[in-house]
VMD Tcl script that draws the C-alpha trace (Angstrom):
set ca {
  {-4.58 -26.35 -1.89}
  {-4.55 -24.02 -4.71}
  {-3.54 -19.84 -3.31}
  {-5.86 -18.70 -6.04}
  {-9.76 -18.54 -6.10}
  {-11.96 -19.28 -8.89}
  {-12.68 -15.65 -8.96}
  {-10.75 -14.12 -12.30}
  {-9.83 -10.98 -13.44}
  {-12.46 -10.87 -15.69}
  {-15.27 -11.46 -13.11}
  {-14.04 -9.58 -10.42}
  {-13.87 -6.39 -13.55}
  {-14.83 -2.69 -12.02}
  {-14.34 0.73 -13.71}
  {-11.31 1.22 -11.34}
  {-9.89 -1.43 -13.07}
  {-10.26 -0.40 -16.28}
  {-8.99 3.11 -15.38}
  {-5.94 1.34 -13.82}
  {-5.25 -0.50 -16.93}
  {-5.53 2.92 -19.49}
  {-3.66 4.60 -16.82}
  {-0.83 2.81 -15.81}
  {0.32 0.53 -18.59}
  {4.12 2.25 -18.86}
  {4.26 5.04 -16.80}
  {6.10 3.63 -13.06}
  {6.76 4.70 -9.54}
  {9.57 3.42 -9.23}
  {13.10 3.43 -10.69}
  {15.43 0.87 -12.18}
  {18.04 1.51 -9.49}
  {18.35 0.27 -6.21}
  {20.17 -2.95 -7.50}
  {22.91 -3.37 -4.53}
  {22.42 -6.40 -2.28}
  {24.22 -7.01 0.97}
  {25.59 -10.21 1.89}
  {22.80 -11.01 4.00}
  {19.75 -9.90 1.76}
  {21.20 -11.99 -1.03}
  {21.32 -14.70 1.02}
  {17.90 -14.55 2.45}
  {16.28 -13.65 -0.94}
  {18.21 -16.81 -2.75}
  {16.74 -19.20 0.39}
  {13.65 -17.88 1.52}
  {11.79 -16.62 -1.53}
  {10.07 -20.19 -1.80}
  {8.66 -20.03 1.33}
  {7.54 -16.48 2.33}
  {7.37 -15.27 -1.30}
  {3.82 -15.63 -3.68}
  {4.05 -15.90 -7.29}
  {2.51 -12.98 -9.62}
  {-0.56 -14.42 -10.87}
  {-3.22 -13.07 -13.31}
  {-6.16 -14.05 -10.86}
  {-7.61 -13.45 -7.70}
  {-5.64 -14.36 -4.21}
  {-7.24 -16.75 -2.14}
  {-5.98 -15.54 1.04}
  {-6.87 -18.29 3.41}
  {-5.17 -20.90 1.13}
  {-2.33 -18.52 1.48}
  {-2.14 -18.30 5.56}
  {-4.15 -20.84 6.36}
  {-7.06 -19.20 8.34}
  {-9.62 -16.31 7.50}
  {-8.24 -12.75 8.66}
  {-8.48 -9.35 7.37}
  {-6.12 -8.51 5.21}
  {-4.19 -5.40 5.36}
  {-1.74 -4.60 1.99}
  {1.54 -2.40 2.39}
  {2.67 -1.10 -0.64}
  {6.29 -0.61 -1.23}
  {7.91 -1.30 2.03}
  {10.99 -0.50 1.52}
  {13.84 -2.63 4.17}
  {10.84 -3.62 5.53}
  {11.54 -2.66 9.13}
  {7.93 -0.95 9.70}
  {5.95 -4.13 7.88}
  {7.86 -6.63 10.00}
  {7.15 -4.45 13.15}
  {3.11 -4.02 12.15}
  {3.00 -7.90 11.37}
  {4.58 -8.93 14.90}
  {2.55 -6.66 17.22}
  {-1.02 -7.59 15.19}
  {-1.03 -11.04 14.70}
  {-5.04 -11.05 14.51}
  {-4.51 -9.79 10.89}
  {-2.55 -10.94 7.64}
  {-0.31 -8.76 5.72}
  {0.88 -8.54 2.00}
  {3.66 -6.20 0.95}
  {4.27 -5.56 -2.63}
  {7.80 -4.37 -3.57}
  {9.65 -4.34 -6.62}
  {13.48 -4.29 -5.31}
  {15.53 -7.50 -4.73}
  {17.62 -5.87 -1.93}
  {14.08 -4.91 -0.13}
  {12.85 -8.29 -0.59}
  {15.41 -9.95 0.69}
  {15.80 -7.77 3.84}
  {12.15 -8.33 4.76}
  {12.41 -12.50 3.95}
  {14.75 -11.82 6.79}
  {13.30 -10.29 9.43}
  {9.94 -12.57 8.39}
  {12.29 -15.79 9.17}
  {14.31 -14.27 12.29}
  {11.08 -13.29 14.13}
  {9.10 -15.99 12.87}
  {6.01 -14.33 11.52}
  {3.57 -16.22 9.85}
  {0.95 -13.49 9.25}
  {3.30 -12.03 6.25}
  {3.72 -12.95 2.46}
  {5.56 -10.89 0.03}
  {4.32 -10.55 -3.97}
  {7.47 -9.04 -6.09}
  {6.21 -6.98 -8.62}
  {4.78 -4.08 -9.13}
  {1.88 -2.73 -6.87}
  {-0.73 -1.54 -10.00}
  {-0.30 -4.84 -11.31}
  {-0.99 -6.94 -8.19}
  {-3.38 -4.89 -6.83}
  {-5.40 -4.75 -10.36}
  {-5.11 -8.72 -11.05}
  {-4.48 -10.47 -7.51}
  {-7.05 -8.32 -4.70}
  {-10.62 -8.86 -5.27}
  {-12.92 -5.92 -5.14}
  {-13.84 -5.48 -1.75}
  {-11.97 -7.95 0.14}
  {-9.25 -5.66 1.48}
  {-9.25 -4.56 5.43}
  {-6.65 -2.16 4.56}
  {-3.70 -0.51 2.28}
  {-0.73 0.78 3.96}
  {1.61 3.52 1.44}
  {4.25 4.51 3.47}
  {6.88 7.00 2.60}
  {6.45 6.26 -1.72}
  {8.96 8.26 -3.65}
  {8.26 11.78 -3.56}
  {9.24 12.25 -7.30}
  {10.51 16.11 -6.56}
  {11.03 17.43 -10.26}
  {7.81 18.84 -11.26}
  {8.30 16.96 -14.59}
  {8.43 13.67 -12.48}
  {5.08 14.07 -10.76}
  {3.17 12.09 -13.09}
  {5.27 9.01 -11.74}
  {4.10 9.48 -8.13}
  {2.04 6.38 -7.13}
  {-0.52 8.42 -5.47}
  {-2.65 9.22 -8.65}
  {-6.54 9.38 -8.95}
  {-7.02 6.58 -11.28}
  {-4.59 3.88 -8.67}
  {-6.17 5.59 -5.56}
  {-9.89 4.29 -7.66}
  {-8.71 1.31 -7.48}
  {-7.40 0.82 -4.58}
  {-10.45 1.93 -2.74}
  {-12.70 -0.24 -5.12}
  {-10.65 -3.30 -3.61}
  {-11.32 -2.12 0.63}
  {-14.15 -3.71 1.95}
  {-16.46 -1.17 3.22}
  {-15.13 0.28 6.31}
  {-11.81 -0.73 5.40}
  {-8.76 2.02 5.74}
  {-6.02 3.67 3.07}
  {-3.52 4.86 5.14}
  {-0.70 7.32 3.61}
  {2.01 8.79 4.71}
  {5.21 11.07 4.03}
  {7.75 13.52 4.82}
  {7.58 15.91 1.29}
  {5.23 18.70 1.49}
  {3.94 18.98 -1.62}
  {3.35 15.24 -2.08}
  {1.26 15.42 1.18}
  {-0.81 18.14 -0.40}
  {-1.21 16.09 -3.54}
  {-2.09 13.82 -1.79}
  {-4.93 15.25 0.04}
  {-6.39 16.22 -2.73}
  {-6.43 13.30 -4.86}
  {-7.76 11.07 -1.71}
  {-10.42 13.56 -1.17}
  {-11.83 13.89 -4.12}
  {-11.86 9.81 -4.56}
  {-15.88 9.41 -4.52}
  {-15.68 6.22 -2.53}
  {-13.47 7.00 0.40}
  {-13.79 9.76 3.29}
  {-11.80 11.19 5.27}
  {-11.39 9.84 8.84}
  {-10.32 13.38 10.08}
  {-13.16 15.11 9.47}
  {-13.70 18.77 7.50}
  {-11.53 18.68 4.60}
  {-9.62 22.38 2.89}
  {-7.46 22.06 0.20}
  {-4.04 24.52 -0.12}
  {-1.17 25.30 -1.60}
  {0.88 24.34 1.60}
  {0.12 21.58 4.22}
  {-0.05 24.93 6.86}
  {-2.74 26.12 4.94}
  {-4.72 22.27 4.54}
  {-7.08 20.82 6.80}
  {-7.54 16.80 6.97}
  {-4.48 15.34 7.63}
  {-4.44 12.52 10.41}
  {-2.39 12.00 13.18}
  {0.00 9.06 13.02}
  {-2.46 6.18 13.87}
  {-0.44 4.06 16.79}
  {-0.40 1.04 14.28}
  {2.61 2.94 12.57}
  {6.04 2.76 13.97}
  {7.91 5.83 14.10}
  {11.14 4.52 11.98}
  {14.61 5.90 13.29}
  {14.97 8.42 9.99}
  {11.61 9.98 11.05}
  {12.35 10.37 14.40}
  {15.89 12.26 13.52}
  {13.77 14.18 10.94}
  {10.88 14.98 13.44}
  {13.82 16.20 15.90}
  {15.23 18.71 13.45}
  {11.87 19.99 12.60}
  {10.75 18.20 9.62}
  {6.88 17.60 9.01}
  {5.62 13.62 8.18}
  {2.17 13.57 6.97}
  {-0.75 10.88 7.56}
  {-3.68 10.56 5.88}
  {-6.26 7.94 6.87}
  {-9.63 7.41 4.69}
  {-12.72 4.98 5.15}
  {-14.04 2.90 2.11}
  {-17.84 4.37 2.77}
  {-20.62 1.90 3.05}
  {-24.47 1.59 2.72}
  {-26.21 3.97 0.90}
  {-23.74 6.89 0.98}
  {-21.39 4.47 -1.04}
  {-24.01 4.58 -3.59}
  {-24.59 7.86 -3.55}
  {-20.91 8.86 -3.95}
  {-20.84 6.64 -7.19}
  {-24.08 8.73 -8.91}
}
mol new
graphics top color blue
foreach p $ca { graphics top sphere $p radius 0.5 }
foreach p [lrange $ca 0 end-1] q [lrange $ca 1 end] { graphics top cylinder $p $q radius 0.2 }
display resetview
């Protein structure tokens, strides 16, 4: 059975997408390093890519072709090692889970931990996460989008790299199903704030947290979530958390019904 639906690009087309495409055609969130493999990642990315790995492809995903079943689909963008995908996949194995990530040494790590603990609710698309989102997800099909931890991009003249970016966050949310979740989080301050603000002002999602105020500082912002139980605390965050550094979450709803609509006039 074919892993792609008859839906194209071209039919499933939405303003977000056309933003995404004038928006993000060069300009990356992500670097060319990161190139070191270990032993063992090499290994399991030279093996396992085949089996656990999807092609890029310039349509739409048919996701139960993919796992075999219809389940909400949840999307993790750049996962890193993987350790916090492989964890969410294992303990929710009502749901299927895609994670986008550009680095070999990532990929490989997570084709690991997918064959050691046998998950079969977990694919892996290697590429990057504008294009796959833009040409492979559907509009409206998504149960969720996971960003955890992106690159903070510190130098001011680097912020225009950060992933988290008005005309991406449109698309993204034009790809949840209504009621479906974008879930963010991260450890630099300012990219929290950013963040806020871009999410919030993104006509199509709210805010699960409530009453929204924008700042210069996180202290001084209202709307940030607390760490929904669905996300592991990784071992970094917990030695960060102990010496008094702040990890943000934001969690917003894809609206639905009529205040959809009205967020769109």
């Amino acid at each position: 059975m074919s892993v792609v639906s008859a839906v194209t690009r071209e039919e499933a087309g939405t303003d977000a997408e056309a933003i995404a495409r004038t928006a993000h055609p060069h300009i990356r969130s992500f670097s060319g390093r990161r190139g070191h493999f270990t032993a063992g990642q090499r290994i399991a990315y030279e093996t396992l890519r085949e089996r656990w790995c999807l092609p890029y492809r310039n349509e739409a995903l048919d996701a139960a072709a993919v796992f075999g079943r219809e389940a909400p689909l949840i999307v993790e963008i750049g996962f890193g090692m993987g350790e916090t995908t492989a964890r969410i996949a294992a303990t929710d194995a009502a749901r299927d889970f895609l994670g986008i990530e550009v680095y070999p040494a990532g990929v490989g790590s997570l084709l690991a931990r997918i064959e050691a603990a046998g998950l079969r609710n977990l694919r892996i698309v290697q590429r990057d996460a504008v294009e796959v989102v833009r040409d492979m997800i559907a509009p409206a099909t998504l149960a969720g989008v996971h960003v955890y931890f992106p690159d903070p991009w510190p130098k001011k003249r680097h912020h225009k790299r950060r992933l988290i970016q008005p005309p991406f966050v449109a698309l993204l949310a034009s790809r949840l199903a209504p009621g479906g979740y974008l879930h963010c989080a991260t450890d630099w301050e300012h990219y929290a704030v950013q963040m806020l603000g871009v999410l919030s002002r993104e006509p199509l999602l709210a805010n699960s947290a409530g009453e929204i105020a924008l700042g210069e500082t996180a202290a001084q912002c209202r709307g940030f979530a607390p760490r929904p139980a669905w996300r592991p605390l990784t071992k970094f965050e917990s030695r960060g958390l102990k010496l008094g550094h702040g990890v943000w979450d934001l969690l917003f709803l894809r609206r639905t019904g009529p205040s959809e609509d009205r967020a769109r006039e």
